[in-house]
VMD Tcl script that draws the C-alpha trace (Angstrom):
set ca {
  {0.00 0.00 0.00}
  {1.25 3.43 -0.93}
  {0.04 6.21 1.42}
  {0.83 10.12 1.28}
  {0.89 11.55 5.03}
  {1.18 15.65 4.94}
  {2.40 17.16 8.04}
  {4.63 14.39 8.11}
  {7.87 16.20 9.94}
  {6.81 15.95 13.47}
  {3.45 14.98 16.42}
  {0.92 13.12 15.00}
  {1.84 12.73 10.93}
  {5.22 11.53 12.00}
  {4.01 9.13 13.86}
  {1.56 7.43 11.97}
  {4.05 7.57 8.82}
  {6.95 5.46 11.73}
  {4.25 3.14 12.36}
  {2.70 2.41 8.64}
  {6.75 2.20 7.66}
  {6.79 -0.47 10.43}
  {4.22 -2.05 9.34}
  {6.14 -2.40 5.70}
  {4.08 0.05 4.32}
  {5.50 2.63 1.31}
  {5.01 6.08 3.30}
  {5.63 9.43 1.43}
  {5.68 11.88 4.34}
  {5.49 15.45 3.47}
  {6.02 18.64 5.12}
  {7.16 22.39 4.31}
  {10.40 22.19 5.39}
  {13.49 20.55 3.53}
  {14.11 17.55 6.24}
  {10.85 16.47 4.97}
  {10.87 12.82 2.70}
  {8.75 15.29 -0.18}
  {8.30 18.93 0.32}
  {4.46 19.59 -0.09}
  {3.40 23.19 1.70}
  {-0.54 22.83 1.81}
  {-0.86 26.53 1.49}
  {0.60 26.87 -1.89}
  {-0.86 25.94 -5.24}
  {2.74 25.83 -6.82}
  {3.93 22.87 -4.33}
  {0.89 21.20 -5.32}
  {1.46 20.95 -8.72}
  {5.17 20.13 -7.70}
  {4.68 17.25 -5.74}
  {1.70 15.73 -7.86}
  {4.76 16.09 -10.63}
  {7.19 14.32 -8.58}
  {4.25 11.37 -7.78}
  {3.43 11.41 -11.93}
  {1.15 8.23 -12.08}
  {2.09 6.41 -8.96}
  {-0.90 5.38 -7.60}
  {-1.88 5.83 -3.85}
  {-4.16 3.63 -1.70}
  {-4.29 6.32 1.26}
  {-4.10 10.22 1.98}
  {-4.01 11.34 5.11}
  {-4.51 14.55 6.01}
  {-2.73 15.64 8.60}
  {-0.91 19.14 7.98}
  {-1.96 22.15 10.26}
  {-3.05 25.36 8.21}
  {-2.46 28.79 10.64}
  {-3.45 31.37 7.92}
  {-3.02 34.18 10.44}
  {0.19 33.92 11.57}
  {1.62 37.43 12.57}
  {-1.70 39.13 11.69}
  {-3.07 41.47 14.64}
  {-6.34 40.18 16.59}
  {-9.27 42.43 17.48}
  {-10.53 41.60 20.36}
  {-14.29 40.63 20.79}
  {-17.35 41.29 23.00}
  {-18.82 37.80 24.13}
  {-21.33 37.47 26.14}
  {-20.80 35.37 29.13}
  {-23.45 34.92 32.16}
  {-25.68 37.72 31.23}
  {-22.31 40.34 31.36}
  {-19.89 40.95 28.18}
  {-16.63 40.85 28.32}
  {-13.85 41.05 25.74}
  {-11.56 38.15 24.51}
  {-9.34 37.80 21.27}
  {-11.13 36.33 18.82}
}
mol new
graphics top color blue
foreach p $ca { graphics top sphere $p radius 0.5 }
foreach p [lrange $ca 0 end-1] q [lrange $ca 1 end] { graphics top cylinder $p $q radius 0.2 }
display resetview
């Protein structure tokens, strides 16, 4: 079985892709980083296109899913009113 883990470099995706490669398993683990086994960054179309180059028509049984996405890193938070036991009160969103 052939099986494509994103998020692959660390926590949970590196993980499942020790255990599926224990299991004799072919694991292509990706991440953004270059000490990643493929370089896929989710956010970008052009690493899509690279990595579904660098696959060409191998064939995978299972994609899993696993990179995190934090779209506003380094942007400023407003905070928020939210109402909590009758009384608002202000929180980051």
């Amino acid at each position: 079985m052939t099986i494509v883990i994103t998020g692959a470099s660390r926590g949970i995706g590196a993980t499942l892709a020790a255990q599926y490669k224990d299991a004799g398993e072919e694991v292509i683990g990706t991440a953004r980083g270059a000490e990643a086994e493929a370089v896929l960054d989710v956010t970008d179309p052009a690493s899509h296109a690279a990595f579904a180059n660098q696959l060409k028509d191998r064939p995978l049984d299972l994609l899993i899913c696993n990179a995190g996405v934090y779209l506003d890193k380094g942007m400023i938070r407003k905070p928020a009113s939210v109402p909590i036991s009758g009384r608002r009160v202000s929180r980051p969103m």
